[in-house]
Each structure stands twice: as C-alpha cells, then as structure tokens.
TORKOL-4160 file (C-alpha; in steps of 0.2 Angstrom, whole numbers, padded with zeros to 4 digits, m for minus):
312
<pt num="1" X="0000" Y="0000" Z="0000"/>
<pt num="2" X="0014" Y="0010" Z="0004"/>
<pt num="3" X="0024" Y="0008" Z="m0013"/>
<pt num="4" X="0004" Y="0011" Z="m0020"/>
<pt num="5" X="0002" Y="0027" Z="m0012"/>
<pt num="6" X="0022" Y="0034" Z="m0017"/>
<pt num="7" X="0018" Y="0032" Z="m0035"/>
<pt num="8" X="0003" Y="0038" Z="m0036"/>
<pt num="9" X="0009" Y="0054" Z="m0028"/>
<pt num="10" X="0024" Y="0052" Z="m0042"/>
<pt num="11" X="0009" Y="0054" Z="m0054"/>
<pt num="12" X="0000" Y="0067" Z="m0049"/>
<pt num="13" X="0018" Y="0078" Z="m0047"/>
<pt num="14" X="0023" Y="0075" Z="m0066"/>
<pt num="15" X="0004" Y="0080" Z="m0072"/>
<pt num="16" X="0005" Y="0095" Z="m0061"/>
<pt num="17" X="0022" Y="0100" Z="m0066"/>
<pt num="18" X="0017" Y="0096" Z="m0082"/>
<pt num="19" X="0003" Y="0108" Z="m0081"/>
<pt num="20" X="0010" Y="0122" Z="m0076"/>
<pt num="21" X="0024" Y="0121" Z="m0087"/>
<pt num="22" X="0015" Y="0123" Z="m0102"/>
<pt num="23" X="0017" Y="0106" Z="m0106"/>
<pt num="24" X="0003" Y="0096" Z="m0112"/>
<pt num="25" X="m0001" Y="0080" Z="m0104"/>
<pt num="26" X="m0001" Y="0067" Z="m0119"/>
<pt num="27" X="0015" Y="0077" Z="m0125"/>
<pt num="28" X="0024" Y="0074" Z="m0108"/>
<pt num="29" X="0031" Y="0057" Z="m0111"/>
<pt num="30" X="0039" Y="0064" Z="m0127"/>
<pt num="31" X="0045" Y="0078" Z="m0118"/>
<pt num="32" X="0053" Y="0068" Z="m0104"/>
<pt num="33" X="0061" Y="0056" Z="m0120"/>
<pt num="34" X="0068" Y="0071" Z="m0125"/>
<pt num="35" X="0075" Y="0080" Z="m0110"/>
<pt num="36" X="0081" Y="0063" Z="m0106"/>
<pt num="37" X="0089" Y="0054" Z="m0123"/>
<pt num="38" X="0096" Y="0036" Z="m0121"/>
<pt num="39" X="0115" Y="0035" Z="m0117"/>
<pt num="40" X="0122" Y="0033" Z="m0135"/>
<pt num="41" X="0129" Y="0018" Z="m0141"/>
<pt num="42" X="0145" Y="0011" Z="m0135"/>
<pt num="43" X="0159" Y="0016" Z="m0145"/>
<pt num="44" X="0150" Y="0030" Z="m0152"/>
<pt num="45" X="0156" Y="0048" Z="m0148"/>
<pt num="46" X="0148" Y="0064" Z="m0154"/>
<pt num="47" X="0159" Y="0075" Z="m0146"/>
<pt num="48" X="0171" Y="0085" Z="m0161"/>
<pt num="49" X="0158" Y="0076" Z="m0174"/>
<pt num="50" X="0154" Y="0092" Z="m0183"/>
<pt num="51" X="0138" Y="0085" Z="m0190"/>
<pt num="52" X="0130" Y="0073" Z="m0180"/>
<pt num="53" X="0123" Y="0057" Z="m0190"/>
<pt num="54" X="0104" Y="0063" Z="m0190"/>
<pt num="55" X="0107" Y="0080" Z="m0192"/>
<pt num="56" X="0112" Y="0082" Z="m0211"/>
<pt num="57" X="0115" Y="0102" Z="m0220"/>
<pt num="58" X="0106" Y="0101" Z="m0238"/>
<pt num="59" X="0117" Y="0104" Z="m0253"/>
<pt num="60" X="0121" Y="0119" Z="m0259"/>
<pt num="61" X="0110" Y="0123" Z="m0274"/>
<pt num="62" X="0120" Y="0128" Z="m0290"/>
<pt num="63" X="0118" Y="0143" Z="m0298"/>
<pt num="64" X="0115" Y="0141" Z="m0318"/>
<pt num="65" X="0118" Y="0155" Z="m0328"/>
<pt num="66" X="0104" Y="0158" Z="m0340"/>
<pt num="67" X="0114" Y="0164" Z="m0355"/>
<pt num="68" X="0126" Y="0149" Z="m0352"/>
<pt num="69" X="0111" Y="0134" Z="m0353"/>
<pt num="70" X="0103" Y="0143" Z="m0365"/>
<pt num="71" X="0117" Y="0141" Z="m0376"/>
<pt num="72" X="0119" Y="0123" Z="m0372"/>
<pt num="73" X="0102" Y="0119" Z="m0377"/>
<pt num="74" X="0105" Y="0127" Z="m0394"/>
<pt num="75" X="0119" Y="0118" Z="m0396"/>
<pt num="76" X="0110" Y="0100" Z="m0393"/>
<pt num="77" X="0098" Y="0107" Z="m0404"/>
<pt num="78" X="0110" Y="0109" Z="m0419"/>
<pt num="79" X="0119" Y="0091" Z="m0416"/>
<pt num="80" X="0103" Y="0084" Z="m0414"/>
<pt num="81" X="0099" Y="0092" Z="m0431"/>
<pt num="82" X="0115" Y="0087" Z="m0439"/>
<pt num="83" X="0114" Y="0067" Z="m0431"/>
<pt num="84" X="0097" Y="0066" Z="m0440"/>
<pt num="85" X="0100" Y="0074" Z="m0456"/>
<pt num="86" X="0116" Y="0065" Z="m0459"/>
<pt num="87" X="0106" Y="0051" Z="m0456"/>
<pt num="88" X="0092" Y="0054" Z="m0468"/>
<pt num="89" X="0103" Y="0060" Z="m0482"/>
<pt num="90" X="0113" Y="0041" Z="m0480"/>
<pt num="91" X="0097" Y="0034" Z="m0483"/>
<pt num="92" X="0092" Y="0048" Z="m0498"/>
<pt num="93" X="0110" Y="0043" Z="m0505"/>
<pt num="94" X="0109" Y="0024" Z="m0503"/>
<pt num="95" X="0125" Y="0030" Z="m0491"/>
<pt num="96" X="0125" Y="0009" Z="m0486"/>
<pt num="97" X="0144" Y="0014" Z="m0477"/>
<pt num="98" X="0137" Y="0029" Z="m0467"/>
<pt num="99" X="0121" Y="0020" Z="m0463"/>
<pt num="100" X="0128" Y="0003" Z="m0454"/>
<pt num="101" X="0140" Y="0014" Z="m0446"/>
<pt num="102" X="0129" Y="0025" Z="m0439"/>
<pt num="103" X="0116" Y="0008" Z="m0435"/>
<pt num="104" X="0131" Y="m0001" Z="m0427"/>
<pt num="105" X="0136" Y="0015" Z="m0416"/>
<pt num="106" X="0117" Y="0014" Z="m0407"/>
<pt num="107" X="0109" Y="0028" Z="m0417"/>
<pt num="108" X="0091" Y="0028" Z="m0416"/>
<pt num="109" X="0083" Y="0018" Z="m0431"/>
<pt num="110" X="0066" Y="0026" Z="m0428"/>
<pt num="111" X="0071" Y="0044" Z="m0426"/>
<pt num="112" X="0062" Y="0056" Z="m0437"/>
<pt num="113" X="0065" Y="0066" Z="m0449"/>
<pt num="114" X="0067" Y="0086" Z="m0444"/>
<pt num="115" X="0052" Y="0097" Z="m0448"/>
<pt num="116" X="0051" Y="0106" Z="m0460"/>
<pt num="117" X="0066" Y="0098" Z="m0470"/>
<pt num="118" X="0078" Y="0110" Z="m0477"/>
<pt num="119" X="0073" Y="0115" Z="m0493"/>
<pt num="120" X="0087" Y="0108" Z="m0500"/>
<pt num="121" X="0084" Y="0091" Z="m0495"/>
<pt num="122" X="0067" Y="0091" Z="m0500"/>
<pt num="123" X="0074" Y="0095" Z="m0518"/>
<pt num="124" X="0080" Y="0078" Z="m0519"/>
<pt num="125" X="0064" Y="0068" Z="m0520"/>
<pt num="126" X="0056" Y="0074" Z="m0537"/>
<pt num="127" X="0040" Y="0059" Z="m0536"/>
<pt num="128" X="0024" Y="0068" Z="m0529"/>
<pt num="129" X="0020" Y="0058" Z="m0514"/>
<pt num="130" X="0036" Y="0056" Z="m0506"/>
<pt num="131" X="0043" Y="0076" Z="m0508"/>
<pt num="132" X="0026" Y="0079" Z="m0500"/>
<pt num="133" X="0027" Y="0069" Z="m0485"/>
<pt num="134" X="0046" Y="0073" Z="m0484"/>
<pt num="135" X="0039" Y="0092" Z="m0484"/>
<pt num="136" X="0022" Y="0092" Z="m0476"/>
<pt num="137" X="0022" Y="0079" Z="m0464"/>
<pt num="138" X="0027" Y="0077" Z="m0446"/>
<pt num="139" X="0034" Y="0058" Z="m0439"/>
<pt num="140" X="0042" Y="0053" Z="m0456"/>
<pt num="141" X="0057" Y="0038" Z="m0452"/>
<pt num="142" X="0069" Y="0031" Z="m0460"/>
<pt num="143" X="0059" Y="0014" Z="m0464"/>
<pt num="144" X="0047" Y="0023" Z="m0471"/>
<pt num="145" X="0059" Y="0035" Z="m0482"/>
<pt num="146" X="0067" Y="0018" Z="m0489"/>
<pt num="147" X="0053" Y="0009" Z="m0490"/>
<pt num="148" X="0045" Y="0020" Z="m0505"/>
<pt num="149" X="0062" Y="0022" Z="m0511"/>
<pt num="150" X="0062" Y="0003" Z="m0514"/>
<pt num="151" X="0079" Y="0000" Z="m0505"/>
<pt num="152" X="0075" Y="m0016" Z="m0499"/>
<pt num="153" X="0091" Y="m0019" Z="m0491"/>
<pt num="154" X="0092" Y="m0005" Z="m0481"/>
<pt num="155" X="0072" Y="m0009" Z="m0475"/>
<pt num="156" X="0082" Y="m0026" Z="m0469"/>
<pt num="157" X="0094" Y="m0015" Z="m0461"/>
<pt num="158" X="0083" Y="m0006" Z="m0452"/>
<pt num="159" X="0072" Y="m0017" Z="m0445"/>
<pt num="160" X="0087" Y="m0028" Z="m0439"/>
<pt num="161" X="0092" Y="m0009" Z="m0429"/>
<pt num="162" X="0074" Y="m0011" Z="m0420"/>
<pt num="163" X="0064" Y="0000" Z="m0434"/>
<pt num="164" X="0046" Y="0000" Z="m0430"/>
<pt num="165" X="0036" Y="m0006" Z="m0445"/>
<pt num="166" X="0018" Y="0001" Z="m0438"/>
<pt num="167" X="0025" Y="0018" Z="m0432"/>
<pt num="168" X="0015" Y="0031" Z="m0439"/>
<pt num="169" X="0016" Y="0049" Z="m0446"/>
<pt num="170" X="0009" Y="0062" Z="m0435"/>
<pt num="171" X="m0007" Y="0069" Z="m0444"/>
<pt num="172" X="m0011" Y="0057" Z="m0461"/>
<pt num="173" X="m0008" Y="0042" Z="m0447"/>
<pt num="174" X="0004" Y="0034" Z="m0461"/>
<pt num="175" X="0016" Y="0019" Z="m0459"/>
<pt num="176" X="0030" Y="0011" Z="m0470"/>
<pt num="177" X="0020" Y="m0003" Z="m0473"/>
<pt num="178" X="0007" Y="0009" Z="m0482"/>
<pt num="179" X="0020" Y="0018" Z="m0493"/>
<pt num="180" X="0028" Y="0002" Z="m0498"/>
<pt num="181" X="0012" Y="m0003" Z="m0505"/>
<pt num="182" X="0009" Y="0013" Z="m0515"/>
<pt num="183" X="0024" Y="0008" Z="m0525"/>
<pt num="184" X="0020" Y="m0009" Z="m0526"/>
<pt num="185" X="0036" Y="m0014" Z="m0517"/>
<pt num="186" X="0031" Y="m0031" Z="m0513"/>
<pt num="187" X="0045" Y="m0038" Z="m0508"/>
<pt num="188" X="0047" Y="m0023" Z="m0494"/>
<pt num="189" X="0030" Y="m0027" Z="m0489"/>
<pt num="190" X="0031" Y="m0044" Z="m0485"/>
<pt num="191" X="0048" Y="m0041" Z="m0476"/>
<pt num="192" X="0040" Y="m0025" Z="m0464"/>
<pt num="193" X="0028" Y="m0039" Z="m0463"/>
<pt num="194" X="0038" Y="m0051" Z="m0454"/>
<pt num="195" X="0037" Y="m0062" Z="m0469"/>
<pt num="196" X="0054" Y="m0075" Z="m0469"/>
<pt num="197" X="0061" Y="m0090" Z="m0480"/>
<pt num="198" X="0050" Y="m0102" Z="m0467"/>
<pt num="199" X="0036" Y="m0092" Z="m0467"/>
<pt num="200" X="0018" Y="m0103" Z="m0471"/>
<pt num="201" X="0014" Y="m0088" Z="m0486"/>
<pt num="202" X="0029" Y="m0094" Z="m0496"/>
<pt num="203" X="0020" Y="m0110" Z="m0499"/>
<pt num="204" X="0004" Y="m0103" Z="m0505"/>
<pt num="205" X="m0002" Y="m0092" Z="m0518"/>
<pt num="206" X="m0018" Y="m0085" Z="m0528"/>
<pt num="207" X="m0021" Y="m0082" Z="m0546"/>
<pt num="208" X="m0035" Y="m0072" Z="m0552"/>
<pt num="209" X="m0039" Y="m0074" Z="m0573"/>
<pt num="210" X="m0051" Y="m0060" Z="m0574"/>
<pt num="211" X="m0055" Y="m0063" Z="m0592"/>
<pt num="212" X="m0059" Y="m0080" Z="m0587"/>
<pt num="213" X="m0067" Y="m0076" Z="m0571"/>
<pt num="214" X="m0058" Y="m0089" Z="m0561"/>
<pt num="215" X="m0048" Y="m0091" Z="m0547"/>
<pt num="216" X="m0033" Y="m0103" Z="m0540"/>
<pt num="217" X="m0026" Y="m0110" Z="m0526"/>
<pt num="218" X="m0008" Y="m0114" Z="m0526"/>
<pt num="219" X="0000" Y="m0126" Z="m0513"/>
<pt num="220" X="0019" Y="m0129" Z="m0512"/>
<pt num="221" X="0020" Y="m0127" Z="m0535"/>
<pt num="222" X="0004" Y="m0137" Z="m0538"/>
<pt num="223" X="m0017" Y="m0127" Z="m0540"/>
<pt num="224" X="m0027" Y="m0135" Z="m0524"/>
<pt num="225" X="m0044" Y="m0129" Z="m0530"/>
<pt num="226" X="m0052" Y="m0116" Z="m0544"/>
<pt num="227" X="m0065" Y="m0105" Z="m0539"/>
<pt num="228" X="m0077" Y="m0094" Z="m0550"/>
<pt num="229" X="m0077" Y="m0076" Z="m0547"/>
<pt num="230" X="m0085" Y="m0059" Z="m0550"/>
<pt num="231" X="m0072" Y="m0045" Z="m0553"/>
<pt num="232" X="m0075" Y="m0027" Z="m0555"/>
<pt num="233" X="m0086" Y="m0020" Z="m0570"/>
<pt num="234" X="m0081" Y="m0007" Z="m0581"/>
<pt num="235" X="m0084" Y="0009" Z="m0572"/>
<pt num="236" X="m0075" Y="0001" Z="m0556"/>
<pt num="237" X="m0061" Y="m0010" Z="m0565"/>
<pt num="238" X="m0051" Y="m0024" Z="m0552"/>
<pt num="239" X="m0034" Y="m0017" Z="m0553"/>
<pt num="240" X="m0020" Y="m0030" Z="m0561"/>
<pt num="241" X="m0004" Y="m0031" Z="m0554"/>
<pt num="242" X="0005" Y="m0042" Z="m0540"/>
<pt num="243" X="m0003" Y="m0038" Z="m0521"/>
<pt num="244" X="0000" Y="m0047" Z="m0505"/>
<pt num="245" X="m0014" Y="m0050" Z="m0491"/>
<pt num="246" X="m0011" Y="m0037" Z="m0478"/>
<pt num="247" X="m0026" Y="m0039" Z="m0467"/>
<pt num="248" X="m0041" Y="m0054" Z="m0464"/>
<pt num="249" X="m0057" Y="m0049" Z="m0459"/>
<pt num="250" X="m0072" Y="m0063" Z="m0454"/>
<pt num="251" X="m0084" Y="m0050" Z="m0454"/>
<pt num="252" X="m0080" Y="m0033" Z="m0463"/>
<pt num="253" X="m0093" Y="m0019" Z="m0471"/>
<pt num="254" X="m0087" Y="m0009" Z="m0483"/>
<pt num="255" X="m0081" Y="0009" Z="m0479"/>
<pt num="256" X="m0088" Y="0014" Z="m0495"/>
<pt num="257" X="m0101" Y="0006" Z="m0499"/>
<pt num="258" X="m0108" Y="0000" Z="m0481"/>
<pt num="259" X="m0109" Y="m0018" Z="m0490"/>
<pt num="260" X="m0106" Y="m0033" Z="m0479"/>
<pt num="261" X="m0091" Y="m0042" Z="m0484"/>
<pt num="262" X="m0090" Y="m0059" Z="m0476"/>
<pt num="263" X="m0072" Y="m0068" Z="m0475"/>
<pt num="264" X="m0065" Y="m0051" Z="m0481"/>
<pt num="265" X="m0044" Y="m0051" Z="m0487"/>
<pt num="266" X="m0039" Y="m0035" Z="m0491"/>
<pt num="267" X="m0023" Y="m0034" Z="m0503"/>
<pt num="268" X="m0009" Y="m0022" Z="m0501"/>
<pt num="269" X="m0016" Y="m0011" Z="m0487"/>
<pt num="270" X="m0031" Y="m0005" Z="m0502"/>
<pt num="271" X="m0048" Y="m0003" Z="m0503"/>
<pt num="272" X="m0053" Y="m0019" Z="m0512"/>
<pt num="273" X="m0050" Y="m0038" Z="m0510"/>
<pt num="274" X="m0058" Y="m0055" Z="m0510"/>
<pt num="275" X="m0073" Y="m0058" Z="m0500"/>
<pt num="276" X="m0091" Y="m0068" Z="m0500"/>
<pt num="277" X="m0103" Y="m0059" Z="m0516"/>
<pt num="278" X="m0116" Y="m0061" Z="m0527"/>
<pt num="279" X="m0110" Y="m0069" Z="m0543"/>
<pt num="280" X="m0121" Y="m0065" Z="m0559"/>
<pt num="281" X="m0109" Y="m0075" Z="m0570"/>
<pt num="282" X="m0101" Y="m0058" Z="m0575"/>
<pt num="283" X="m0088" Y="m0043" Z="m0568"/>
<pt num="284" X="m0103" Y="m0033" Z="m0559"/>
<pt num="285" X="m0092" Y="m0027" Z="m0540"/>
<pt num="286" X="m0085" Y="m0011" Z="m0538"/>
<pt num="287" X="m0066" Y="m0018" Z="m0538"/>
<pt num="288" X="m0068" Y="m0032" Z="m0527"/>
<pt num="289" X="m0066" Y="m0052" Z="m0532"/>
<pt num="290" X="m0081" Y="m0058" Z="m0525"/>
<pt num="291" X="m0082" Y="m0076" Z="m0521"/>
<pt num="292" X="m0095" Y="m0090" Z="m0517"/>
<pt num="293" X="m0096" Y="m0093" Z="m0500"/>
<pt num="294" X="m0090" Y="m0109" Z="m0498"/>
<pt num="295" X="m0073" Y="m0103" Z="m0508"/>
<pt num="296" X="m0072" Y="m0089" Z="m0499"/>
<pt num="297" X="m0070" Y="m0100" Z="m0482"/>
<pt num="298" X="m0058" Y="m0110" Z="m0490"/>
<pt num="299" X="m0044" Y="m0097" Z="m0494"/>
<pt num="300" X="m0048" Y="m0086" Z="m0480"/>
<pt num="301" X="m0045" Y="m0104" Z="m0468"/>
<pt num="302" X="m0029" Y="m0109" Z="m0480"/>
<pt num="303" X="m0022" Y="m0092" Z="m0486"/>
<pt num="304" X="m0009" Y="m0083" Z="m0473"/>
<pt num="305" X="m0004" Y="m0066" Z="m0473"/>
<pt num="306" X="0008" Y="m0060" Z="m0482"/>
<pt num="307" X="0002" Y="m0073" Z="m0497"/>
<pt num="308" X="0005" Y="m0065" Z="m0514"/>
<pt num="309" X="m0010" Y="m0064" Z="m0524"/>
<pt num="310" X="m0007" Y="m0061" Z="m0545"/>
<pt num="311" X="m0021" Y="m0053" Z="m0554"/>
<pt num="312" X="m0021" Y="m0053" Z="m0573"/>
C-alpha cells in the first residue's frame, strides 16, 4: 500500500508540473524522451563530430547562368539536327557505309525526320508523294523514307536496328508498310511484314484470270482448287498487278459502300480484296473479287498473310 500510495503521488507531481509548465499531458512522455535521450551507443562519440549522424545540411544549390544553358540547349539542338539529317541523307544517297556505321554505333533507327526539312533536302525527291510527306508531314522515319524508295536492303537494315514497321506519321496516321504498298514494293511489304524463308505464305499463292473469271489456289507449286469469281465492271475495273494480303477480316462492311463483306482479305493495305458476293456470272463489283461462299471460307482458312496474290 505503501509503494501504491508513493507512486501515485509520483503521478499526480509529473501532471501538475506538467501543467504548469505549459506542457501538455499526452506530450509529456515525449518531452521527458527528450529531456532525457538514451545514453548513445558504446563506441559511439559525438563529441568534435561536426555534423551529428541525424542532423544532415542540404546541398548547396547551383547557380546556372541563364545565358550559359541557354546556349547549351542550342547547341544540342544543332547536333541533334546534324545526327538526324546525316542520317536521312545516308538513306536519300543509298550511303550503305554511313548508314551501318551510324546503326552499329546505337543511333536511333526510328528517329524522325526534322520538320520542316531543309529546302534543299526536299529538292531531292522529285516523285509527288514522297517530296510531300518529306515536306508536309510530321513523324516521317527512316523505314518509311526507304521503303517508297524501294531499298529493300536498307528496310532489312533497319528493322534488324529495331525499326518499328507500324510507327505512324503524326497527322495522315501513315506507316511504311502503307507507302511500300503505293509503290508496289512487294517484296518490302512482306519483309515489314515479318514475312521470312520459313514463313507458311511462301508456300501458297492465288491467281486471279479476270477474263476467265476464275480463281486458284496454289499449294507448295501445284493449284489446290479453282473457284469462279466476280471481278469489278467497267466503271469500277479490279486493278491487275502483283498484291499481297495485308489484313483478314471474318466479318468486314465496306467503308464505301456499307456492304457486308463476309471472310474479307484485303490486298496491299487498299480498298478492295476478296470476300463472299453475289455472282451473276459476270464482272458486276466495284473492284472487289467476290467469291462463293463456300470458296471464300476456303482461302480465308488456308491463305496466310503476307500470301502473294497475281491478278491478270
């Protein structure tokens, strides 16, 4: 009882010192923790440490003249400038030396081309399409500069560097895959592609006879099956040429036409291809090969893409 009554009377001192000290009473044991600190480790002196271990000064901030990193910047800008440019030309030149050199010391394969090009530069591409995108449009690359020139070992190049095949301009939303296929670079298009030696297209291909209205399968050299067709009519002719299927659609309506087109495999990133249609016994489409149904399941099951497809 004795013990009890001391501390209880130890108590009610340390509230009423605490009191009026100024001190409040759920602060107090804080207080006392710091009036009071734990001996320090043994072995550990902080007299003559000038800086104790939890008291640290903050670094000194550096002043940065405004002239001086404004001159900087400029003069990242005009390497920047120079790196890309020297790059673009390589490619505008078919430069192979400067081009590997410049892919083996890291440089960026999809780095774009600085807008607007110098006037010079643009001088060089005399073809429509290309001097405009070279000259109007923001995002173009390198892929994309050798793909519509048709320098299909420098597209190889390229993407063996990490080229981005898909990357797109920045307001027609255009990628190299797209400008192969304006110039019919088939070969480029099958290689942006991912199209190799083993790749399953190589051992397939389709024939389209528009006079005789007929298509056919090919299979490793020899015609799997023949289908009959209907091509485009006069006013809306089917294009001839050699195309490659770029995209397969089981169910697709037309863009233009907002016509259903069932098992739809669109050729060389266009607007026409071979889909399930009505056939009269005559070219009646606006472009596209229609097909009977039952055909149309059939190479759209056994056709990959990047399968070459020869209209004539």
């Amino acid at each position: 009882m004795r013990i009890r009554s001391q501390l209880q009377s130890a108590s009610l001192f340390a509230f009423f010192a605490a009191w009026f000290s100024g001190v409040p009473v759920w602060a107090q044991d804080a207080t006392i923790a710091y009036a009071n600190p734990s001996p320090a480790p043994r072995g550990f002196v902080f007299e003559g440490m000038a800086n104790p271990p939890f008291v640290q000064d903050a670094p000194p901030v550096p002043v940065v003249d405004p002239a001086v990193q404004l001159a900087e910047e400029q003069h990242r800008a005009e390497e920047d400038f120079a790196l890309r440019m020297k790059f673009f030309s390589a490619i505008a030149e078919s430069d192979k030396a400067t081009l590997v050199s410049m892919l083996n010391a890291g440089v960026d394969p999809n780095m774009e081309l600085p807008f607007p090009a110098p006037e010079d530069f643009q001088k060089r591409f005399t073809e429509s399409r290309l001097r405009f995108y070279v000259s109007k449009e923001r995002g173009v690359t390198g892929l994309m500069m050798a793909a519509s020139l048709g320098n299909h070992a420098f597209v190889k190049f390229l993407l063996i560097a990490g080229a981005e095949s898909m990357k797109m301009t920045k307001r027609y939303k255009t990628c190299a895959l797209w400008m192969a296929s304006q110039y019919q670079n088939i070969e480029i298009m099958r290689s942006l592609m991912g199209v190799t030696e083993d790749h399953a297209s190589n051992r397939y291909r389709v024939t389209i006879n528009l006079s005789r209205q007929k298509a056919m399968l090919w299979h490793d050299g020899k015609i799997e099956f023949e289908t009959p067709i209907s091509s485009g009519r006069k006013s809306h002719p089917t294009p001839k040429g050699r195309f490659v299927v770029t995209n397969k659609y089981r169910k697709w309506t037309s863009t233009l036409y907002h016509a259903k087109m069932p098992f739809f495999m669109r050729l060389s990133c266009s607007d026409f291809g071979l889909h399930v249609g009505v056939l009269p016994g005559y070219a009646a489409s606006h472009g596209c090969i229609r097909l009977p149904e039952k055909s149309a399941k059939k190479l759209f099951a056994s056709v990959p893409v990047g399968t070459v497809v020869e209209i004539e």
